[in-house]
PDB file of N, CA, C and O in Angstrom:
ATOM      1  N   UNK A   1     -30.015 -17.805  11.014  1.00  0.00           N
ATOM      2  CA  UNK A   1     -28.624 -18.173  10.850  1.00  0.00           C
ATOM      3  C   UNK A   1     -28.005 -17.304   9.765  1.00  0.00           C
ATOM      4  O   UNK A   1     -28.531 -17.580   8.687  1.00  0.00           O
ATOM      5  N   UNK A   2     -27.152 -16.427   9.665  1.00  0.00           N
ATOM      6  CA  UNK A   2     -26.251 -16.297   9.019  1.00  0.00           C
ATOM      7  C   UNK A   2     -24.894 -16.709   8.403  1.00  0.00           C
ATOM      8  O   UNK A   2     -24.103 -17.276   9.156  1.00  0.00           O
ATOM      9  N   UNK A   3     -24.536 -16.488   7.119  1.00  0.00           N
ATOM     10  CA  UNK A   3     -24.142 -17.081   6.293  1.00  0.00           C
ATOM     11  C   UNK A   3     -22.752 -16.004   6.227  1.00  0.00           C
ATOM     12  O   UNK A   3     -22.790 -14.799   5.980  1.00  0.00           O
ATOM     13  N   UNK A   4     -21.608 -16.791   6.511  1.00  0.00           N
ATOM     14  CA  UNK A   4     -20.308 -15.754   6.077  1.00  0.00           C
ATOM     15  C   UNK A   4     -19.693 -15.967   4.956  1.00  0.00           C
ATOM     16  O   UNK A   4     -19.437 -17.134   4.659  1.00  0.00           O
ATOM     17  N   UNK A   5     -19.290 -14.829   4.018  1.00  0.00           N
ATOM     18  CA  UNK A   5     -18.553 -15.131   2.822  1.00  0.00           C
ATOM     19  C   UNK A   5     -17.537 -15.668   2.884  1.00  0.00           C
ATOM     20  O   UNK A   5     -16.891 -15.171   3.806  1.00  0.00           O
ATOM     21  N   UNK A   6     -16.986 -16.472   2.375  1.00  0.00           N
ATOM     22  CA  UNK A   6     -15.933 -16.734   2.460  1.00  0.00           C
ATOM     23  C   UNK A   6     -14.637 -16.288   1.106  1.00  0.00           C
ATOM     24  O   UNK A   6     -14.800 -16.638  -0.063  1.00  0.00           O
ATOM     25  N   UNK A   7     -14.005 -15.873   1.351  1.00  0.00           N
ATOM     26  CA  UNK A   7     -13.547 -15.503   0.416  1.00  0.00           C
ATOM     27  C   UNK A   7     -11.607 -15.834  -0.231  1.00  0.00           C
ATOM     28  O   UNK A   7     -10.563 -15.263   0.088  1.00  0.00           O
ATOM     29  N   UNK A   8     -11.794 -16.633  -0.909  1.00  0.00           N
ATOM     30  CA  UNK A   8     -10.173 -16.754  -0.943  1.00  0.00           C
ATOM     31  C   UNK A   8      -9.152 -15.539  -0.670  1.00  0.00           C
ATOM     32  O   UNK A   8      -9.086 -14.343  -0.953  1.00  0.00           O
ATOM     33  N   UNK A   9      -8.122 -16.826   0.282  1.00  0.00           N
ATOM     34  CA  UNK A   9      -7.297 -16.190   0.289  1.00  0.00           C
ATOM     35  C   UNK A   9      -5.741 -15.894  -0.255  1.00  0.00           C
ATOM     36  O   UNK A   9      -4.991 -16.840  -0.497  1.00  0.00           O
ATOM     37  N   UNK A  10      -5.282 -14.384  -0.443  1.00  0.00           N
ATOM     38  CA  UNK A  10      -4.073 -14.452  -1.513  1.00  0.00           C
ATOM     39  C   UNK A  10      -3.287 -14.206  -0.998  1.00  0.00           C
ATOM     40  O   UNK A  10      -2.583 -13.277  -1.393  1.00  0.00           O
ATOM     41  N   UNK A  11      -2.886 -15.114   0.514  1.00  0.00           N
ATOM     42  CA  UNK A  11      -1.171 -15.339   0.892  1.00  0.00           C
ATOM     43  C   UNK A  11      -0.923 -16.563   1.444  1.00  0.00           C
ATOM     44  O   UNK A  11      -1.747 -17.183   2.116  1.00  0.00           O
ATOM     45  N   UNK A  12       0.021 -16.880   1.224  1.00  0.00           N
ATOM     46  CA  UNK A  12       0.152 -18.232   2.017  1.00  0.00           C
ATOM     47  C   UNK A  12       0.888 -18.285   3.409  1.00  0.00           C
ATOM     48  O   UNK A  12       1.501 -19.279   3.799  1.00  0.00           O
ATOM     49  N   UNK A  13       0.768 -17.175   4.078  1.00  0.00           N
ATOM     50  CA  UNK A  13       1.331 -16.882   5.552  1.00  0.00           C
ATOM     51  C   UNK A  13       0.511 -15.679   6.190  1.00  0.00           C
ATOM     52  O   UNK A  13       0.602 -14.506   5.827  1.00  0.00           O
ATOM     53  N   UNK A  14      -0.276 -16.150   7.166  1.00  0.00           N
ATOM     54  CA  UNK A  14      -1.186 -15.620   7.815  1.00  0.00           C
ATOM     55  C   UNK A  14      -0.817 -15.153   9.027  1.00  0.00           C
ATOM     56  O   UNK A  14      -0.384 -16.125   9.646  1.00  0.00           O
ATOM     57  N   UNK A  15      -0.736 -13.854   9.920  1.00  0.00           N
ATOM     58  CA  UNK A  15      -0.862 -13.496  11.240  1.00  0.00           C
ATOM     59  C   UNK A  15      -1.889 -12.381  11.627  1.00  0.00           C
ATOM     60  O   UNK A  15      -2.478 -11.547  10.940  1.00  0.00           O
ATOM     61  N   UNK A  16      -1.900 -12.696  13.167  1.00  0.00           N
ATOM     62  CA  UNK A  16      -2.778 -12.150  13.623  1.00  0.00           C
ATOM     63  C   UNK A  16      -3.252 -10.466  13.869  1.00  0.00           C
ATOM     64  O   UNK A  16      -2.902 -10.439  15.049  1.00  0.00           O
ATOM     65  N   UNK A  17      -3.543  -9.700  13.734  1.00  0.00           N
ATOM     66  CA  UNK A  17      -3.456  -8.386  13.853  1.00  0.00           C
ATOM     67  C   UNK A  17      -2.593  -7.947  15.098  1.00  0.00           C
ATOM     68  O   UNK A  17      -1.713  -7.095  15.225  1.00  0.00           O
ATOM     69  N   UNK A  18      -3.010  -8.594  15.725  1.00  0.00           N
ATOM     70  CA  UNK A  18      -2.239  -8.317  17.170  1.00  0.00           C
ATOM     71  C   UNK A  18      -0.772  -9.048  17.057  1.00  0.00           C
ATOM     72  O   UNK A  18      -0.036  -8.501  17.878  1.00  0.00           O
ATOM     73  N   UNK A  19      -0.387  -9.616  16.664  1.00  0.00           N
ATOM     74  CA  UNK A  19       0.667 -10.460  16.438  1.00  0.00           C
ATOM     75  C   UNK A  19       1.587  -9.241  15.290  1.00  0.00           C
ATOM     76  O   UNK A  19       2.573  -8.705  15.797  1.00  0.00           O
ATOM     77  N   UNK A  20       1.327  -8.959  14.204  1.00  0.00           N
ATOM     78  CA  UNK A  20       1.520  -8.226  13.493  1.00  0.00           C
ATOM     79  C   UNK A  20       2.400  -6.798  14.504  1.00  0.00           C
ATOM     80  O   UNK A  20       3.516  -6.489  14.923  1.00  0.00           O
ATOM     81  N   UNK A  21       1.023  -6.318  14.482  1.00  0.00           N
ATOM     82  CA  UNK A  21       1.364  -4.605  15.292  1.00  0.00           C
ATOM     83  C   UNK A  21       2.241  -5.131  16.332  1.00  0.00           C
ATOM     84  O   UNK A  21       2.419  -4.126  17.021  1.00  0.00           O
ATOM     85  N   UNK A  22       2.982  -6.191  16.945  1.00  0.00           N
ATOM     86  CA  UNK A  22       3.985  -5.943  17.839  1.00  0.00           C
ATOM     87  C   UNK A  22       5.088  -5.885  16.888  1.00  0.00           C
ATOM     88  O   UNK A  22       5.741  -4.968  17.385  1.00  0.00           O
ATOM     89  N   UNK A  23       5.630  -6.195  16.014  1.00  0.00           N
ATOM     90  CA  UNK A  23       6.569  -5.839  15.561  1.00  0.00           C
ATOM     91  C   UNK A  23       6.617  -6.085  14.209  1.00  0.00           C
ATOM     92  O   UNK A  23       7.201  -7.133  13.934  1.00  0.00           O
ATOM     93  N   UNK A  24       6.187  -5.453  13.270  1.00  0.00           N
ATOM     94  CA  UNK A  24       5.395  -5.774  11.598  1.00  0.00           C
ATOM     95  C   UNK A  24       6.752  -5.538  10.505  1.00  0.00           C
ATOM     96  O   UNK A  24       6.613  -5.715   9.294  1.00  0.00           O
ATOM     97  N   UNK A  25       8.320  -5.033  11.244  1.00  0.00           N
ATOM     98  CA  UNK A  25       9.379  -5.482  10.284  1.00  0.00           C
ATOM     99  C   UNK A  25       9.979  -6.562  10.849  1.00  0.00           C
ATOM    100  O   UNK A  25      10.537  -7.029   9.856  1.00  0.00           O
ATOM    101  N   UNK A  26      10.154  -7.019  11.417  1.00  0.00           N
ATOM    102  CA  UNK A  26      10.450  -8.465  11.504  1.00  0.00           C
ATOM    103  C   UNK A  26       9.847  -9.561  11.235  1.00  0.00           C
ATOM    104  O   UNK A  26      10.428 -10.595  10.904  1.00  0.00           O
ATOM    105  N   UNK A  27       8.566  -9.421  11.360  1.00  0.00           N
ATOM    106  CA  UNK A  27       7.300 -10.461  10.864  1.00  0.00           C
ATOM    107  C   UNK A  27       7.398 -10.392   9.378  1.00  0.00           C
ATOM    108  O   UNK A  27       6.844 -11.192   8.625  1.00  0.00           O
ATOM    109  N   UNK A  28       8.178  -9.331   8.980  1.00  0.00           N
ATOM    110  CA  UNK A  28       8.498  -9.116   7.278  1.00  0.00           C
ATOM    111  C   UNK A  28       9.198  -9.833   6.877  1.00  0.00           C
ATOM    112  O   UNK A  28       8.956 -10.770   6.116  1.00  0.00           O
ATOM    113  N   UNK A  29      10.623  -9.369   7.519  1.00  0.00           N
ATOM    114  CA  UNK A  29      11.675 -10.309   7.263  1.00  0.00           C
ATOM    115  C   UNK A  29      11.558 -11.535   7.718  1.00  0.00           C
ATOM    116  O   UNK A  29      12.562 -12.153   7.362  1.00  0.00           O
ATOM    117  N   UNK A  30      10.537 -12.495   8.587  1.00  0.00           N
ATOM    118  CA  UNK A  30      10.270 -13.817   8.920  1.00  0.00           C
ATOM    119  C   UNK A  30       9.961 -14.272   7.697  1.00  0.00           C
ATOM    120  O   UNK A  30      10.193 -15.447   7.414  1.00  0.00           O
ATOM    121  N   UNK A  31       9.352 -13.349   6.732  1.00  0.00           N
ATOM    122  CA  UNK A  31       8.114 -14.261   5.643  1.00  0.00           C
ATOM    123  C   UNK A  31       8.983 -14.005   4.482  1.00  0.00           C
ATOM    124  O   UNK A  31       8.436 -14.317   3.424  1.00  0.00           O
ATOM    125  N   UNK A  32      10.043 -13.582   4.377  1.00  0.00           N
ATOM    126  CA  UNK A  32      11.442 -13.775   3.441  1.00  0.00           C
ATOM    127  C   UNK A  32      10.439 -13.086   1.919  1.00  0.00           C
ATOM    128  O   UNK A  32      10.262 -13.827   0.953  1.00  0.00           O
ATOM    129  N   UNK A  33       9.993 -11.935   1.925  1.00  0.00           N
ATOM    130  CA  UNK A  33       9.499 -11.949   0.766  1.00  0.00           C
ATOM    131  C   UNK A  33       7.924 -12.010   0.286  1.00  0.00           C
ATOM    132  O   UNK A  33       7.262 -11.344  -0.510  1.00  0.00           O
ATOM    133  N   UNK A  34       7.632 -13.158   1.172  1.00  0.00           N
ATOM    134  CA  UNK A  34       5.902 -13.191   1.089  1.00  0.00           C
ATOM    135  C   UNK A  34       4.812 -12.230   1.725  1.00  0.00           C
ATOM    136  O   UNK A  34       4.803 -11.396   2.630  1.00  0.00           O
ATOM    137  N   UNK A  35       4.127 -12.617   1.047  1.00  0.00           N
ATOM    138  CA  UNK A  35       3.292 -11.531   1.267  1.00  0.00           C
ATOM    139  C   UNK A  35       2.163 -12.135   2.934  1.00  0.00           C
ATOM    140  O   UNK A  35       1.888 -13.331   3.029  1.00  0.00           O
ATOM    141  N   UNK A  36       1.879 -11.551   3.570  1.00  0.00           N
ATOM    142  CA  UNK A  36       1.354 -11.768   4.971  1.00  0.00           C
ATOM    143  C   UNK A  36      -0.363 -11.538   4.298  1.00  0.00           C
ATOM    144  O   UNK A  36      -0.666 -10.786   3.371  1.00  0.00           O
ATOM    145  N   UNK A  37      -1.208 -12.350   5.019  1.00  0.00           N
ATOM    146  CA  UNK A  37      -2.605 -11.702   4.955  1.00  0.00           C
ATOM    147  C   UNK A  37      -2.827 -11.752   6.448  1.00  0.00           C
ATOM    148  O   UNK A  37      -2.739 -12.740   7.177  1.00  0.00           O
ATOM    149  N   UNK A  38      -3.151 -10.423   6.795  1.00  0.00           N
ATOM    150  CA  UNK A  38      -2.893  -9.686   8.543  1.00  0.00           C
ATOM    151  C   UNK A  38      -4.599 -10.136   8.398  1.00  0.00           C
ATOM    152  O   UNK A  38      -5.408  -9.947   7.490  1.00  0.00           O
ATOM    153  N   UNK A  39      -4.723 -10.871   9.846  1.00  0.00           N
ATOM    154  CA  UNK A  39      -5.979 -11.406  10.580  1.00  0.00           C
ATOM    155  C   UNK A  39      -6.702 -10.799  11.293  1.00  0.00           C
ATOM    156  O   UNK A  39      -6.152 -10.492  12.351  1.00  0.00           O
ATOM    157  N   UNK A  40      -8.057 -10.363  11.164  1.00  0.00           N
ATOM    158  CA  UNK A  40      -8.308 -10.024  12.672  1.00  0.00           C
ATOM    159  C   UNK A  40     -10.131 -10.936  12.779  1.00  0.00           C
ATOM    160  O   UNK A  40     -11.053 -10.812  11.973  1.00  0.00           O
ATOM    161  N   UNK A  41     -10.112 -11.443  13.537  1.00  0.00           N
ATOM    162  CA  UNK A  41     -11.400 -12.591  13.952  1.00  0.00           C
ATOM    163  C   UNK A  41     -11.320 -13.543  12.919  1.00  0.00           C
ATOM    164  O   UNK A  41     -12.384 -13.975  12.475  1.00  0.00           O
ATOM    165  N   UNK A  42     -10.185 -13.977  12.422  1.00  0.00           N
ATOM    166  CA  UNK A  42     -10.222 -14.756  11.484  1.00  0.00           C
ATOM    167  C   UNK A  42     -10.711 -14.487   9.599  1.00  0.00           C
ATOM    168  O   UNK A  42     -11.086 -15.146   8.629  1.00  0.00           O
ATOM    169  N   UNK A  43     -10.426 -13.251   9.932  1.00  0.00           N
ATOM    170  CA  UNK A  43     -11.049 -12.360   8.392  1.00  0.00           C
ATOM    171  C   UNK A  43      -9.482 -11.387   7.713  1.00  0.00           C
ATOM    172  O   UNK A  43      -8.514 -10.968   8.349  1.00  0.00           O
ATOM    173  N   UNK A  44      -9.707 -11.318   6.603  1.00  0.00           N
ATOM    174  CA  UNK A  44      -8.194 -10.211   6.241  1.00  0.00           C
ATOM    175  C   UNK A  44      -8.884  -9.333   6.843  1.00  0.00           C
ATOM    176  O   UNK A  44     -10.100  -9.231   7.003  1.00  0.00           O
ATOM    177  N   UNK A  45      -7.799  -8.540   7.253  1.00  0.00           N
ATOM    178  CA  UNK A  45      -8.064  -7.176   7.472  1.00  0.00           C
ATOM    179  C   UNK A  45      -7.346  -6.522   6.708  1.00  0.00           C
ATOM    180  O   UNK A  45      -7.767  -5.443   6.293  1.00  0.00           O
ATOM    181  N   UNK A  46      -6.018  -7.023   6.304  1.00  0.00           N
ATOM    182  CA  UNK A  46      -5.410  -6.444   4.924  1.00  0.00           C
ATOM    183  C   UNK A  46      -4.160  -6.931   4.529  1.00  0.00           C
ATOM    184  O   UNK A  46      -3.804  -7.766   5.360  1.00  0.00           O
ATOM    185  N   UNK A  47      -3.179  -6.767   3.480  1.00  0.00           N
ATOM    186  CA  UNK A  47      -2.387  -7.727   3.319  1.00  0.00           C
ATOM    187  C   UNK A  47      -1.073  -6.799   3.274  1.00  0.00           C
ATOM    188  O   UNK A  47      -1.102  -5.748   2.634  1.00  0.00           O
ATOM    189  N   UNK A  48       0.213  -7.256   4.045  1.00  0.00           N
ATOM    190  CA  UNK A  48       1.136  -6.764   4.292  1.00  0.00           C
ATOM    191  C   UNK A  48       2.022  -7.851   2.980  1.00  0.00           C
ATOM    192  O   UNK A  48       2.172  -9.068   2.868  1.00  0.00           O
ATOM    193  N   UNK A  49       2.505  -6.507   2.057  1.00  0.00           N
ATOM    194  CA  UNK A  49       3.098  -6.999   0.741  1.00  0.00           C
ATOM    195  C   UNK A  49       4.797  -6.313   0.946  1.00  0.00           C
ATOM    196  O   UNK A  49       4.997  -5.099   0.906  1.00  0.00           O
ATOM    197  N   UNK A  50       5.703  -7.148   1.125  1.00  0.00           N
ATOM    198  CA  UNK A  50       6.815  -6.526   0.191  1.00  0.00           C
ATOM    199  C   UNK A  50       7.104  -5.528  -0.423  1.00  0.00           C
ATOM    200  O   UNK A  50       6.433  -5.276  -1.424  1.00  0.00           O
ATOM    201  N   UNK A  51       8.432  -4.426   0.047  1.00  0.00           N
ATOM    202  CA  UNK A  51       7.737  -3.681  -1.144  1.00  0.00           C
ATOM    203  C   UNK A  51       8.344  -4.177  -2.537  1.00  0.00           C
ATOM    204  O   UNK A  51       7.572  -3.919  -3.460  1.00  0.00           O
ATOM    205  N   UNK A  52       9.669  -4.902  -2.990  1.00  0.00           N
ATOM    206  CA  UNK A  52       9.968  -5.491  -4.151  1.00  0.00           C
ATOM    207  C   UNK A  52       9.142  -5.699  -4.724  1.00  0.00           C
ATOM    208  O   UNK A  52       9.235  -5.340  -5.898  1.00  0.00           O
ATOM    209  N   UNK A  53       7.837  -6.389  -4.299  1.00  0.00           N
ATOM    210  CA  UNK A  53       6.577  -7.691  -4.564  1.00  0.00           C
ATOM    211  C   UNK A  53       5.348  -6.640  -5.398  1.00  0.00           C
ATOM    212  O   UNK A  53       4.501  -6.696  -6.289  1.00  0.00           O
ATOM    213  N   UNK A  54       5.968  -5.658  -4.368  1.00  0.00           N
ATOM    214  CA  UNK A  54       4.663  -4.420  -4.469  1.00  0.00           C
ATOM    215  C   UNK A  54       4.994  -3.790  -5.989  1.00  0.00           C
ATOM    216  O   UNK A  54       4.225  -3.967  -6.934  1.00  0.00           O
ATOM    217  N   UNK A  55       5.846  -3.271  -6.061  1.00  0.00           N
ATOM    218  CA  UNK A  55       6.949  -2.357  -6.976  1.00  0.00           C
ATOM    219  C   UNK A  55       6.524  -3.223  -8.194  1.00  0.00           C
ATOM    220  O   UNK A  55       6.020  -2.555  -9.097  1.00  0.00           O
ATOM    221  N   UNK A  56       6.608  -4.486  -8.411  1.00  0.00           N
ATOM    222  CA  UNK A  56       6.450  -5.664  -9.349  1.00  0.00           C
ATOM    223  C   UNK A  56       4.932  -5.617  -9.666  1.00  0.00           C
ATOM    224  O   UNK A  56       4.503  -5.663 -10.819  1.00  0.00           O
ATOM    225  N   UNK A  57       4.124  -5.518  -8.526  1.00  0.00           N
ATOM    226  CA  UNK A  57       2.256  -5.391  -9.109  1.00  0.00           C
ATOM    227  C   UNK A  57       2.265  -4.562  -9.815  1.00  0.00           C
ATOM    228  O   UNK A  57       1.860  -4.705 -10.969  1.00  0.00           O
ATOM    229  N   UNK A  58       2.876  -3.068  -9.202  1.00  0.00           N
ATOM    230  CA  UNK A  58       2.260  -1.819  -9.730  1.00  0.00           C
ATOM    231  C   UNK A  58       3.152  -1.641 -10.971  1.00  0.00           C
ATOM    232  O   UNK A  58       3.003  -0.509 -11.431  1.00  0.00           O
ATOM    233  N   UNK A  59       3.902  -2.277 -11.560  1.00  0.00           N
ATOM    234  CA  UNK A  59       4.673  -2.048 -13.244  1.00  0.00           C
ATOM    235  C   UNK A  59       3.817  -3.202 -13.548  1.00  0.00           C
ATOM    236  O   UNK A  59       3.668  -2.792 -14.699  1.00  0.00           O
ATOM    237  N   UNK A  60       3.081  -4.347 -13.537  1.00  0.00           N
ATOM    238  CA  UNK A  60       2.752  -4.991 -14.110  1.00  0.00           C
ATOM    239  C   UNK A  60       1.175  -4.451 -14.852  1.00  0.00           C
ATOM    240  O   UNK A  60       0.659  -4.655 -15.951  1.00  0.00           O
ATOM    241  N   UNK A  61       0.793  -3.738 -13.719  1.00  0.00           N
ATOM    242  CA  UNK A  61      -0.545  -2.988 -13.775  1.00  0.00           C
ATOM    243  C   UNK A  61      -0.676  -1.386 -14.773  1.00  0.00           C
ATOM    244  O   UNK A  61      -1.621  -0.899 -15.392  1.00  0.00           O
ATOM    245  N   UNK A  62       0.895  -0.875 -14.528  1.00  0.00           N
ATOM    246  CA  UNK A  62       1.057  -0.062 -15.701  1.00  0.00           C
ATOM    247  C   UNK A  62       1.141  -0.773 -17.191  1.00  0.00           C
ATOM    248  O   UNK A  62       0.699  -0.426 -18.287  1.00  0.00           O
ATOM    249  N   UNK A  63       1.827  -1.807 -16.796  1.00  0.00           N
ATOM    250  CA  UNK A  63       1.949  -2.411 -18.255  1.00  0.00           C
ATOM    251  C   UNK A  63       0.830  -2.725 -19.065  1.00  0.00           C
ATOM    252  O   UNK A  63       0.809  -2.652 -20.294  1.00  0.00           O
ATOM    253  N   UNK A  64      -0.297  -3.151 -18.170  1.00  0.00           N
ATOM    254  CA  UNK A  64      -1.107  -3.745 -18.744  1.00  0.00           C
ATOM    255  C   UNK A  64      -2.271  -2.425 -19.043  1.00  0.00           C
ATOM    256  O   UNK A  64      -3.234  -2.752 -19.737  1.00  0.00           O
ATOM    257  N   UNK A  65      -2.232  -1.241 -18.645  1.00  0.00           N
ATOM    258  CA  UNK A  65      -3.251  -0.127 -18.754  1.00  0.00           C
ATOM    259  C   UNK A  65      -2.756   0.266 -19.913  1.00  0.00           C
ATOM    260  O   UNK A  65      -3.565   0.538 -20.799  1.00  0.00           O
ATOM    261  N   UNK A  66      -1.314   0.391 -20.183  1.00  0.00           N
ATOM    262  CA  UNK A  66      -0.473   0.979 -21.037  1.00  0.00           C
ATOM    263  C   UNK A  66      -0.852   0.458 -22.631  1.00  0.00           C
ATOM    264  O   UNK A  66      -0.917   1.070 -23.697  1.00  0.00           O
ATOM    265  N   UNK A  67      -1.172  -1.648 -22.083  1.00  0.00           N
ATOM    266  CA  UNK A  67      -1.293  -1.795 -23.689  1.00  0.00           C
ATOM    267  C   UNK A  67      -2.697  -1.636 -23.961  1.00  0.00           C
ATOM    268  O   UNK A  67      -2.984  -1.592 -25.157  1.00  0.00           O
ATOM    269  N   UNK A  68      -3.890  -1.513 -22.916  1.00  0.00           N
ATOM    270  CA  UNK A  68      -5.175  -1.274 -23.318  1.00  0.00           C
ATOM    271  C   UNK A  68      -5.352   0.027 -23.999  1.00  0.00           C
ATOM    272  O   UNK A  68      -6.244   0.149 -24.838  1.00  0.00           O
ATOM    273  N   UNK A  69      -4.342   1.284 -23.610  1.00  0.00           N
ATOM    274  CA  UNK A  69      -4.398   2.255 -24.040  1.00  0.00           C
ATOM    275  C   UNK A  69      -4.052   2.742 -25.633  1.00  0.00           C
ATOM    276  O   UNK A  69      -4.643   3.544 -26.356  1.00  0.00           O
ATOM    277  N   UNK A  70      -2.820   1.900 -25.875  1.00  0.00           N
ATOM    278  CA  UNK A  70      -2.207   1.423 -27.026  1.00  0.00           C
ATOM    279  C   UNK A  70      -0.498   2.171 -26.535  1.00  0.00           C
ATOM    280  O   UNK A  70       0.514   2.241 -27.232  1.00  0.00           O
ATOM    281  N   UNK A  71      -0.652   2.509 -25.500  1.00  0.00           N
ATOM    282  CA  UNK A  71       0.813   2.972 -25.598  1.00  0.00           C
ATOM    283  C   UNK A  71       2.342   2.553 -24.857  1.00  0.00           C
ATOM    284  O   UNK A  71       3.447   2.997 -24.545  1.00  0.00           O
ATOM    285  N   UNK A  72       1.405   1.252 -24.845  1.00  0.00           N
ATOM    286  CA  UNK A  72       2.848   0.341 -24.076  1.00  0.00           C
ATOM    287  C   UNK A  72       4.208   0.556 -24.707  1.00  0.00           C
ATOM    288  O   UNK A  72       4.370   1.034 -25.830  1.00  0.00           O
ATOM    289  N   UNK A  73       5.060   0.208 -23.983  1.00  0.00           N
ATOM    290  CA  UNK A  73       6.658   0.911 -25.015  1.00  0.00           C
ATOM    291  C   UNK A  73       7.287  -0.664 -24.544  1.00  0.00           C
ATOM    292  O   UNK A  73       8.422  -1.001 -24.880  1.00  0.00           O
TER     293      UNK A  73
END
């Protein structure tokens, strides 16, 4: 018997891969913002982010390299 990981998941609106690839900007604008975790056999296959949402990780992630570095402004 094998054992599957399970692994949390970080969206709270899920579709199917196939569901997705028919039309993946409107399934955007359905989720007003949220972030999608795209399905395939019931596993992420990867997560369709916003780009506002996105734009917001990646300054948060500078910010935070910036103050490990010492040169946050």
């Amino acid at each position: 018997m094998t054992h599957s990981r399970i692994s949390r998941l970080r969206a709270r609106r899920t579709i199917s891969v196939t569901d997705f690839r028919k039309n993946p900007a409107a399934h955007m604008k359905e989720a007003m913002g949220d972030t999608l975790a795209v399905l395939s056999r019931n596993r992420v296959e990867f997560y369709a982010v916003p780009p506002a949402r996105f734009e917001g990780l990646v300054d948060r992630l500078e910010a935070l390299e910036g103050s490990r570095c010492g040169t946050a402004q």
